[in-house]
C-alpha positions as a Python dict, from the first residue, in 0.01 Angstrom:
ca = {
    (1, 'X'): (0, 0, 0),
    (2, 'X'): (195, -95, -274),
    (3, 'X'): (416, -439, -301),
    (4, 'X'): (798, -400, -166),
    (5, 'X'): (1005, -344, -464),
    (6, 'X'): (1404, -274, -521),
    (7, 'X'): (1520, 52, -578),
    (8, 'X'): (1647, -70, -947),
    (9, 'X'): (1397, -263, -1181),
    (10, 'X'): (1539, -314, -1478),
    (11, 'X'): (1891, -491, -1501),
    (12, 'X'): (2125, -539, -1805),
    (13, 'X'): (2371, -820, -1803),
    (14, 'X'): (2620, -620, -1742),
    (15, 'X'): (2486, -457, -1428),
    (16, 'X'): (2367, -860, -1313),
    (17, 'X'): (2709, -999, -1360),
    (18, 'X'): (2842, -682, -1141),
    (19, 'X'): (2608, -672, -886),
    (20, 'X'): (2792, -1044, -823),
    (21, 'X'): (2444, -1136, -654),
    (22, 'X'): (2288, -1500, -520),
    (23, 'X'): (2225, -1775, -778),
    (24, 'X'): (2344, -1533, -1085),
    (25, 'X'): (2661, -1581, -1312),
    (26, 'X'): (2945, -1326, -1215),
    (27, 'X'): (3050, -1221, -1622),
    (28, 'X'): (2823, -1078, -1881),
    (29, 'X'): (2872, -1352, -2096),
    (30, 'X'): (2766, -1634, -1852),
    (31, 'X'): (2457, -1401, -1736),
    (32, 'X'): (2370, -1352, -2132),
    (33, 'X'): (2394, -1776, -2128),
    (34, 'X'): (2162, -1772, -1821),
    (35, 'X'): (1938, -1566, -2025),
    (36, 'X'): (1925, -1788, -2385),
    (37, 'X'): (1899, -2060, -2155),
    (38, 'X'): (1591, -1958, -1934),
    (39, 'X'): (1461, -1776, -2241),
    (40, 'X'): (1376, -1448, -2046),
    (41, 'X'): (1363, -1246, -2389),
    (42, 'X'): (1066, -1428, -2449),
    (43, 'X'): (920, -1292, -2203),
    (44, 'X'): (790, -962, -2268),
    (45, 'X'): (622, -829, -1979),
    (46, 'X'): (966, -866, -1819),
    (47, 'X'): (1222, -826, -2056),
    (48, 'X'): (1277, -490, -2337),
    (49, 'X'): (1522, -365, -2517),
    (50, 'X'): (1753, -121, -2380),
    (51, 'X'): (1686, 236, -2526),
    (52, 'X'): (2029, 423, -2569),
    (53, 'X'): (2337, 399, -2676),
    (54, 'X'): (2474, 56, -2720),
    (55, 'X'): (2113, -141, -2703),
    (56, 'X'): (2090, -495, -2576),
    (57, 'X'): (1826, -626, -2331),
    (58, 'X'): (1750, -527, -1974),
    (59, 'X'): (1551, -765, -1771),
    (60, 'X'): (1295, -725, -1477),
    (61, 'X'): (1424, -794, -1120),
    (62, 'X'): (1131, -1062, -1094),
    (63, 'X'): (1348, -1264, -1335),
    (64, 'X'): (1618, -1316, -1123),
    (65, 'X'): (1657, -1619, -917),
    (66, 'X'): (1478, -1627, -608),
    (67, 'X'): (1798, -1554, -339),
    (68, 'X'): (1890, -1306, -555),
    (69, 'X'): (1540, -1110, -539),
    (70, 'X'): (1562, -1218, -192),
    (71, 'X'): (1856, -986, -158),
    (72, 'X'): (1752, -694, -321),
    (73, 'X'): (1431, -678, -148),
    (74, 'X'): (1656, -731, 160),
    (75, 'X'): (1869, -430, 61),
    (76, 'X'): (1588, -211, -29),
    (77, 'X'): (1386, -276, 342),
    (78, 'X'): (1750, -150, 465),
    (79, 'X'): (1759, 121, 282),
    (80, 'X'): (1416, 203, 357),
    (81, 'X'): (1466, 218, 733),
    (82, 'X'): (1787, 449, 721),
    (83, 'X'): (1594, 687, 513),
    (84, 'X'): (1470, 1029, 682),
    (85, 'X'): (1109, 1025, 694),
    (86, 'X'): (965, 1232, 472),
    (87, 'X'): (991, 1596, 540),
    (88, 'X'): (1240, 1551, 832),
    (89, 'X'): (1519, 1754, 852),
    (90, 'X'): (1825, 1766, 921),
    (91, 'X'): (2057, 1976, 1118),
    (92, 'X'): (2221, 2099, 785),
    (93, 'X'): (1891, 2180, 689),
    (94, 'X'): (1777, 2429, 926),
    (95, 'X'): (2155, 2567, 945),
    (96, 'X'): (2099, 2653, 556),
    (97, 'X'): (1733, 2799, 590),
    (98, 'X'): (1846, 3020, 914),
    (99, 'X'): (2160, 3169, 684),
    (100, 'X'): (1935, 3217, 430),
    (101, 'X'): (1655, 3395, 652),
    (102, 'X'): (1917, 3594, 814),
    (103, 'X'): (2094, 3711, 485),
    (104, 'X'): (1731, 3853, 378),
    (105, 'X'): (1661, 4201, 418),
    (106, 'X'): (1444, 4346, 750),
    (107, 'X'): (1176, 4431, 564),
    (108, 'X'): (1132, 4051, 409),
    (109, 'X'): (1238, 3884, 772),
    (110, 'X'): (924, 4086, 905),
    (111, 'X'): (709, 3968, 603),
    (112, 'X'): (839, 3596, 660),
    (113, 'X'): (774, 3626, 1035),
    (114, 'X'): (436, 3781, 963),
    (115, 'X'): (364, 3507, 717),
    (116, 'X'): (471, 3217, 957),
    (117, 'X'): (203, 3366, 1254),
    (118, 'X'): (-87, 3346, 1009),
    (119, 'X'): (59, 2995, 932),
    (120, 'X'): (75, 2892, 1300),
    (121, 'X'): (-241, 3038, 1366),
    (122, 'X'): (-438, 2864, 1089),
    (123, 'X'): (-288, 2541, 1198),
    (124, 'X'): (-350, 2611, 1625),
    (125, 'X'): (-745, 2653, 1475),
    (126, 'X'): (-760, 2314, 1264),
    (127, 'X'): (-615, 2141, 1553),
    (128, 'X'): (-901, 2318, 1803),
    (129, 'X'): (-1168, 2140, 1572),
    (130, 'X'): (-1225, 2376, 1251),
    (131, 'X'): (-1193, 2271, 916),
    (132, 'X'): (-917, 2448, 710),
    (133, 'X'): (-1117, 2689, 512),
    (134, 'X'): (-1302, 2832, 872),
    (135, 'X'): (-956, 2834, 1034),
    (136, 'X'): (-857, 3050, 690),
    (137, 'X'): (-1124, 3278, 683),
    (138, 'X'): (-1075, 3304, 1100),
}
């Protein structure tokens, strides 16, 4: 398992001194202060130079002061949990495949309902105790 991260590494000064967060300066100039001052572009595991248009610096999250990682590891566990677990769906969803099944023609709707038995039946043999390829060649 890997170690809880924010959804948004790397920071500018700009984005810092919007993101108005814990412990940090609230203008780009006071967070580029903050910066001379701690001497993060020394550090270089942490800090690069912005590719783009524009340039300047953008700076790891781990720099930040520790409420203010405190909060974006906060946000991210939020964000986390409100998230649809992988491969869930939603009513939208199926309301989208169904129009799209039902616009096909007969002759692919019996293919796709063909397709999905074989499916259904492969998976009703793995779960009885064979491995995939028996259930396959079953």
């Amino acid at each position: 398992m890997s170690a809880p991260h924010p959804s948004q590494i790397w920071w500018s000064a700009a984005e810092l001194a919007e993101a108005a967060m814990p412990d940090m300066p609230a203008t780009k100039r006071r967070v580029n202060a903050l910066v001379e001052r701690e001497g993060w572009k020394a550090q270089s595991a942490h800090a690069r130079k912005r590719a783009g248009r524009g340039g300047g610096w953008e700076f790891h999250w781990q720099l930040l002061p520790l409420r203010a990682r405190q909060r974006l590891l906060r946000e991210a566990a939020i964000a986390q949990e409100r998230a649809p677990a992988p491969g869930a769906q939603t009513e939208d969803d199926r309301a989208a495949r169904h129009a799209a099944f039902e616009a096909l023609p007969e002759a692919a709707k019996a293919e796709a309902r063909f397709r999905l038995r074989v499916v259904q039946a492969v998976m009703a043999s793995t779960r009885s105790g064979l491995t995939r390829s028996q259930a396959v060649t079953q």
